[in-house]
C-alpha atoms as one frame of an Amber mdcrd trajectory, in Angstrom:
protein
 101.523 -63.122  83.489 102.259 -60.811  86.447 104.750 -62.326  89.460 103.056
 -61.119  92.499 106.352 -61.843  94.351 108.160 -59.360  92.555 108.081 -55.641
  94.318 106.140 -53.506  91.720 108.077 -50.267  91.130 105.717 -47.301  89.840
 108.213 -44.382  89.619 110.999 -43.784  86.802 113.594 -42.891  90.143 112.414
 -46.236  91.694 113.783 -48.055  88.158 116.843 -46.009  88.183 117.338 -47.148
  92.184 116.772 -50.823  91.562 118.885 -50.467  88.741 122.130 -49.095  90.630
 121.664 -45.602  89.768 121.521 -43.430  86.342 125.000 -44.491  85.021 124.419
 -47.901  85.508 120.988 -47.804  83.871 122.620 -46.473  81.142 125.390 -49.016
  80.601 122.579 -51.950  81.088 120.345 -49.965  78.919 122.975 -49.433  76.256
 122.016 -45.825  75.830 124.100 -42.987  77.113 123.602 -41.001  80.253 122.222
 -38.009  78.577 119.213 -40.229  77.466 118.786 -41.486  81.105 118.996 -37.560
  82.261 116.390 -36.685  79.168 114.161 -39.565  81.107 114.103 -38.002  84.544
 113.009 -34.848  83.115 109.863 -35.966  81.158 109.286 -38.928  83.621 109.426
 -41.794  81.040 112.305 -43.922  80.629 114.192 -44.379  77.249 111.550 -46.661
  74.938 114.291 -48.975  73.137 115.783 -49.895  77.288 111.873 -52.009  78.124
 112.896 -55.211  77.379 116.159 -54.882  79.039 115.369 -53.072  82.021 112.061
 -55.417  82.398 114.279 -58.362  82.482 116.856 -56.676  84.467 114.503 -55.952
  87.173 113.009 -58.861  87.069 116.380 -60.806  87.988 116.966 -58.322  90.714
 113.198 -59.249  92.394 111.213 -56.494  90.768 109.092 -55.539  87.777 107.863
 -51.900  86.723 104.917 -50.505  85.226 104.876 -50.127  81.098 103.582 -46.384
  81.596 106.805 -45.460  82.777 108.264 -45.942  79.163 105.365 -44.411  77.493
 103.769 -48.123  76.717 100.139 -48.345  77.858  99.137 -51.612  79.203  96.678
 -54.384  78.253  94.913 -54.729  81.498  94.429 -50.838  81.975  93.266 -50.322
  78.905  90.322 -53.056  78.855  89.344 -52.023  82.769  88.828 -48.348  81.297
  86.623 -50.360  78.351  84.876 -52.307  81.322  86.348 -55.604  79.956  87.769
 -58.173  82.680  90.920 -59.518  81.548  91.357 -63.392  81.091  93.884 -64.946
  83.154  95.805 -67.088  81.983  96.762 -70.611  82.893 100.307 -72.242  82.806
């Protein structure tokens, strides 16, 4: 389930920003700044630093796109198919 009321970043320099910058993203990510640098340049983020980053951001009041590690996502994937999503209850 998406939180609306957390500011959707859609940009691997807007992850890196909320995150405190490339050496910091690095440290939290657990990968070294070279990987961080390899990012920038092909525009996707490290695959193995999702789940921490995700959660990262999230406690910091934002959330990020999958696409920016390479991950497609559910919902995008069914729109292209013409399939509405189910939401969810909790």
């Amino acid at each position: 389930m998406v939180d609306s009321r957390l500011k959707l970043l859609t940009t691997v320099d807007g992850v890196l920003e909320a995150l405190g910058g490339g050496s910091s993203a690095a440290r939290i990510g657990g990968c070294s700044p070279q990987q961080i640098s390899n990012g920038i340049a092909r525009d996707r983020l490290p695959s193995k630093t999702f789940l921490i980053f995700t959660d990262e951001l999230r406690s910091r009041g934002f959330r990020a796109t999958p696409e920016l590690w390479g991950i497609k996502s559910v919902s995008a994937d069914l729109r292209r198919q013409g399939i509405k999503p189910v939401k969810r209850r909790v």
